[in-house]
C-alpha positions in Angstrom: 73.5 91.9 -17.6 75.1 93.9 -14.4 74.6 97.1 -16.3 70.4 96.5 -17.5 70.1 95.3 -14.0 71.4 98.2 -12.4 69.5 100.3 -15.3 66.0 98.4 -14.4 66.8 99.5 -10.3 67.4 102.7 -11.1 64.8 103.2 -13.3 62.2 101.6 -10.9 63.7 104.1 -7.8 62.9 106.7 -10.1 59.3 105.6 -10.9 58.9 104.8 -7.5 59.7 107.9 -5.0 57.1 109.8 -6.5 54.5 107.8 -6.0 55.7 107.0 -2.4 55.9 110.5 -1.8 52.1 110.9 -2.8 50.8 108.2 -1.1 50.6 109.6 2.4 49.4 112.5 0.4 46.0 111.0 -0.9 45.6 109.1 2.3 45.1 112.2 4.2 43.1 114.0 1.4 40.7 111.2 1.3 40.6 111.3 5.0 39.8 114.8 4.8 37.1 114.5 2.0 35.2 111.4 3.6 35.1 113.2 7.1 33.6 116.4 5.8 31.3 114.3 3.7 30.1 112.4 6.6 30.1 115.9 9.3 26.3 116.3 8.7 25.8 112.4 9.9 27.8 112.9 12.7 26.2 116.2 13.6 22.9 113.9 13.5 24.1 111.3 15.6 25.4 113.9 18.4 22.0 115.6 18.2 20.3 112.2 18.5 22.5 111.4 21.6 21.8 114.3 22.9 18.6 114.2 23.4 16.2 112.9 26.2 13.3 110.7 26.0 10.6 113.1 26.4 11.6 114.8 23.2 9.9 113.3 20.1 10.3 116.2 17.8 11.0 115.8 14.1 14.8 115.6 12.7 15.3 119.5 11.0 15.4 118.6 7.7 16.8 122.5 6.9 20.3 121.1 7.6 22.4 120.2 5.4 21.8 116.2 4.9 23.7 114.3 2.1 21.1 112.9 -0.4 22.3 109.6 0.6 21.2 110.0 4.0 18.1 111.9 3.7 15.9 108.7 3.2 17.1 107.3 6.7 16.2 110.9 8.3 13.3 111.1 6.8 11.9 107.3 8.2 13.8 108.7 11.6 10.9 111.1 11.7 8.1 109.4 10.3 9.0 107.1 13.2 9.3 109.8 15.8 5.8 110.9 15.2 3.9 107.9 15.3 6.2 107.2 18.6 4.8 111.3 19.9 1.2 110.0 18.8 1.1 106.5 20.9 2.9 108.9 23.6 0.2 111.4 23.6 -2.5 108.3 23.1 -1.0 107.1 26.0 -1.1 110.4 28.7 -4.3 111.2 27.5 -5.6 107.4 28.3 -3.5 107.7 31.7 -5.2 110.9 32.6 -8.9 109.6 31.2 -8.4 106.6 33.8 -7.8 108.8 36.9 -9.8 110.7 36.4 -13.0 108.0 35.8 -11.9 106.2 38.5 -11.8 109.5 41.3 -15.7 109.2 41.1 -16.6 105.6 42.0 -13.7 105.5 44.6 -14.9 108.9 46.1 -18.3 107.4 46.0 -17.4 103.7 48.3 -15.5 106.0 50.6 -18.0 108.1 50.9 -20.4 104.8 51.2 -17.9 103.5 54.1 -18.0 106.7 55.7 -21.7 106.8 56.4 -22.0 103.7 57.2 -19.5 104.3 60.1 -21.8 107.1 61.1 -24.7 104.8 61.3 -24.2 101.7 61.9 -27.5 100.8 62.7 -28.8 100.7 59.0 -25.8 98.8 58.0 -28.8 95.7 59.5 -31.1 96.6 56.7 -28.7 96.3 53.8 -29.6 99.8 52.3 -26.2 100.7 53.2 -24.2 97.4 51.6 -26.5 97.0 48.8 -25.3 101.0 47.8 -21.7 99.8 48.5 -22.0 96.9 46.6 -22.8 98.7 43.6 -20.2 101.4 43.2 -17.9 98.5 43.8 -19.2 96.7 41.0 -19.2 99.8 39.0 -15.7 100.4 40.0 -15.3 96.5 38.9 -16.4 97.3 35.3 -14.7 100.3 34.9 -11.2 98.1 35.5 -12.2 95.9 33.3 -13.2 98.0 30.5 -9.7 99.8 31.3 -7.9 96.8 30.5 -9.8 95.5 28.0 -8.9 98.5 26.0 -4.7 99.0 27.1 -5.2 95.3 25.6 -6.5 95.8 22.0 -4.5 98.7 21.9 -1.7 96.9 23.1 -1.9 94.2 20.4 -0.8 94.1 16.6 -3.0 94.0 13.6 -5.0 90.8 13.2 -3.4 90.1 9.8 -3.3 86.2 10.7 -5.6 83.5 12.5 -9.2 82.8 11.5 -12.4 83.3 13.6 -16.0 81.3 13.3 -17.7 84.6 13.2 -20.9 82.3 13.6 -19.5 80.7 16.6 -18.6 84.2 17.8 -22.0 85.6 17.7 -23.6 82.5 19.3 -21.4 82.5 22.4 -22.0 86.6 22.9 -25.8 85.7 22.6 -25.6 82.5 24.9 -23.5 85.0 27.7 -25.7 87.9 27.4 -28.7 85.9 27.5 -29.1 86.3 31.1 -28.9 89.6 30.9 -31.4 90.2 28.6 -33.6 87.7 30.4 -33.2 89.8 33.4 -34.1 93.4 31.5 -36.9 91.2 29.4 -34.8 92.2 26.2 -35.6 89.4 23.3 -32.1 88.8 22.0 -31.7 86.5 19.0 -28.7 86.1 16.5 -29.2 86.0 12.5 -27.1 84.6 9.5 -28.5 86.3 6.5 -27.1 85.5 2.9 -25.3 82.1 3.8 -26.5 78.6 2.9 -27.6 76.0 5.2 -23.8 73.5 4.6 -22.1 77.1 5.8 -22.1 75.9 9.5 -18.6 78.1 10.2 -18.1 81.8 8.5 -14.5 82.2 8.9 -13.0 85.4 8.8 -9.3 86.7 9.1 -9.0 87.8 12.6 -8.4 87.4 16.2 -12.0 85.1 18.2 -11.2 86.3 21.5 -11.2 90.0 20.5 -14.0 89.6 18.0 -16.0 88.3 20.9 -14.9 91.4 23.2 -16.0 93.9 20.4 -19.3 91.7 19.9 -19.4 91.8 23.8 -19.2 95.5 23.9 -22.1 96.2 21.0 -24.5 93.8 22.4 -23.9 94.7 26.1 -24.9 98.3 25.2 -27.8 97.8 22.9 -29.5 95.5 25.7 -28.5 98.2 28.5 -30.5 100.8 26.5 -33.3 98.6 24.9 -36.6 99.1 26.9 -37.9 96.2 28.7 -40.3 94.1 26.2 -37.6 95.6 23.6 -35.7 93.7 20.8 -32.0 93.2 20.0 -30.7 91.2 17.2 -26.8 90.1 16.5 -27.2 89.8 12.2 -23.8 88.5 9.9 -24.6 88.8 6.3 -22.5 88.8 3.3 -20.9 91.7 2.0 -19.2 91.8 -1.3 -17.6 88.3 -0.4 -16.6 89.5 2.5 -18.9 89.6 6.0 -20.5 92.1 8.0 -21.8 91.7 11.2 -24.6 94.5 12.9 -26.0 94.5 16.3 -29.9 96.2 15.8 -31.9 97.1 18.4 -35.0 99.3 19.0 -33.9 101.2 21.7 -34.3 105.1 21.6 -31.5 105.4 19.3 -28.6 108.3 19.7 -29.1 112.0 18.7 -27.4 112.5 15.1 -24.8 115.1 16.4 -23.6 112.6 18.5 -23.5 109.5 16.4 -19.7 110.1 15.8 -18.7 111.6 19.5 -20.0 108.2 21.0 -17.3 107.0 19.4 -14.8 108.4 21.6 -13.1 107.0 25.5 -15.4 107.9 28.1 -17.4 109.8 26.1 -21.6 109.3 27.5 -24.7 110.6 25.6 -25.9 113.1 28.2 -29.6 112.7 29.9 -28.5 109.0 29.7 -30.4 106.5 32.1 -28.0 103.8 32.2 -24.7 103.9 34.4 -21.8 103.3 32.0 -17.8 104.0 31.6 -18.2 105.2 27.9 -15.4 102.7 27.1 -17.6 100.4 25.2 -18.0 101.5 21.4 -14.5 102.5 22.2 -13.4 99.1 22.6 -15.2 97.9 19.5 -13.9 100.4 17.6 -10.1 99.6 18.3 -10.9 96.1 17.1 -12.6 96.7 13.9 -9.5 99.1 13.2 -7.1 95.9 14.3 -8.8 93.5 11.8 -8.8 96.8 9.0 -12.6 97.3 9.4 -15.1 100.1 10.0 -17.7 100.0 12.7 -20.8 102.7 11.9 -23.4 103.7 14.1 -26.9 105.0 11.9 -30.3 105.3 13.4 -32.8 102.9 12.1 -34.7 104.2 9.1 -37.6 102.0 9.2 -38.3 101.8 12.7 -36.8 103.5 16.7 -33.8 101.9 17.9 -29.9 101.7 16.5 -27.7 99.9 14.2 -23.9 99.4 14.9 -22.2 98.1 11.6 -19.1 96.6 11.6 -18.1 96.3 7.9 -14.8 95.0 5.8 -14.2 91.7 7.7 -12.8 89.6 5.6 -13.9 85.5 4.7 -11.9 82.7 4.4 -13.0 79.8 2.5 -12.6 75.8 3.7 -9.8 75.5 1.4 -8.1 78.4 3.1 -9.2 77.8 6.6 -7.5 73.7 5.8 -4.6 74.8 4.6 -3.9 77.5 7.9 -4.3 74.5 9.8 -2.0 72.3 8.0 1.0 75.2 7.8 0.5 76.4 11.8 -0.5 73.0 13.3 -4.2 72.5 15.2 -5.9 75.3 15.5 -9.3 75.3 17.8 -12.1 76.6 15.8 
């Protein structure tokens, strides 16, 4: 038994030393092999590091990138541009801005200055009555301003319902005073729904539904001629809803039906003061709740239709069971 035991250790020694020898050998060649397999990813991450935040190039895609890796560059630069686009969206907006607001704030100083100078008109009320207005143009401006860094601000209206009947009566009921004042008729009309359909409810946000709304009617009323019409109309659309704004104002020349479209952008020879940020506005919402608003000149008649089409309907049984899963909703 002495001797096979002594065989068995010696046997084992002599499996054993070789394979103890190689060990530290393999360790380092896999070593060696796993860090010039990952050198291109840690190239990527240095050149990553590297850089500053101003830089929102693309990742060069001509190095050499393991196929396992490419996938993760290649949503690395997918998200760099969109990042360079809201970056550029966002320095053009910036500049836009100052630049809208140099003129009414050039305009009260100006104001201020010549009513220094002559103080004795400032008993008429020419003077204030001037002031007051390029401060309340100013006031609008702001407004539209924020409006818009909002809706751009937020996500895609993907959840929440809206009454888009209740949204079209309170524009009407606001703006009603306005169009009293410029002796616009202003009416709203639900075309293609039956008389138990009290709500229409559509997939969306209310309160920015009721600033696009805001936006469409504000300007078709501003532009109407006194004696004019302008009508808020939701009708069915393929079981979804659309929702126009008509009016029979003077309409806008075709070339530009699509540059109206654009921030700050005016129709020139235009007789109303404005900040060119409405159909702007209305235009980021449609795009939040994945519609499409159209401007077309009326056919039949003068005047302007502003189409918002692909909202999309909810029915009760939808609309019920939101309400039960996120708790009470006001509608």
């Amino acid at each position: 038994m002495s001797i096979r035991d002594q065989l068995a250790i010696q046997l084992a020694l002599r499996t054993l030393w070789p394979l103890i020898v190689i060990l530290p050998l393999e360790i380092v060649l896999v070593l060696l092999v796993v860090k010039r397999a990952l050198r291109p990813v840690d190239v990527l991450s240095k050149s990553l590091a590297a850089r500053s935040l101003d830089t929102l190039n693309p990742i060069n895609m001509a190095a050499a990138i393991p196929a396992e890796v490419k996938p993760l560059v290649e949503a690395l630069n997918d998200m760099l541009s969109r990042l360079a686009r809201a970056m550029h969206k966002q320095h053009v907006f910036v500049a836009d801005a100052a630049h809208e607001l140099r003129t009414p704030l050039a305009a009260i100083k100006l104001q201020i200055q010549v009513a220094r100078r002559d103080s004795a008109n400032l008993s008429s009320g020419e003077v204030l009555q001037k002031l007051e207005e390029r401060v309340n143009r100013a006031i609008h401006l702001v407004n539209q301003l924020l409006s818009l860094a909002r809706e751009d601000a937020k996500s895609g209206a993907h959840t929440g319902c809206a009454d888009l009947r209740r949204v079209g009566a309170q524009v009407v009921g606001e703006l009603s005073i306005l169009a009293e004042h410029t002796k616009v008729d202003l009416g709203l009309e639900c075309l293609g729904f039956t008389a138990s359909e009290s709500s229409i409810f559509v997939v969306g946000d209310e309160a920015s539904l009721i600033t696009m709304v805001t936006n469409l009617v504000d300007n078709a009323i501003r532009y109407t001629n006194p004696g004019g019409r302008v009508d808020v109309r939701i009708c069915e659309d393929g079981g979804g809803a659309m929702l126009a704004v008509v009016d029979d104002g003077p309409g806008i020349p075709s070339n530009d039906l699509e540059r109206v479209l654009d921030r700050f952008y005016r129709v020139e020879n235009a007789n109303t003061q404005g900040s060119g940020l409405g159909l702007a506005i209305a235009v980021a919402v449609a795009a939040k709740h994945d519609a499409k608003l159209t401007l077309r000149n009326r056919a039949d008649a003068h005047g302007l239709e502003a189409v918002v089409t692909g909202l999309r309907r909810i029915s009760g049984n939808a609309v019920t069971e939101m309400l039960d899963l996120d708790g009470p909703i006001t509608l």
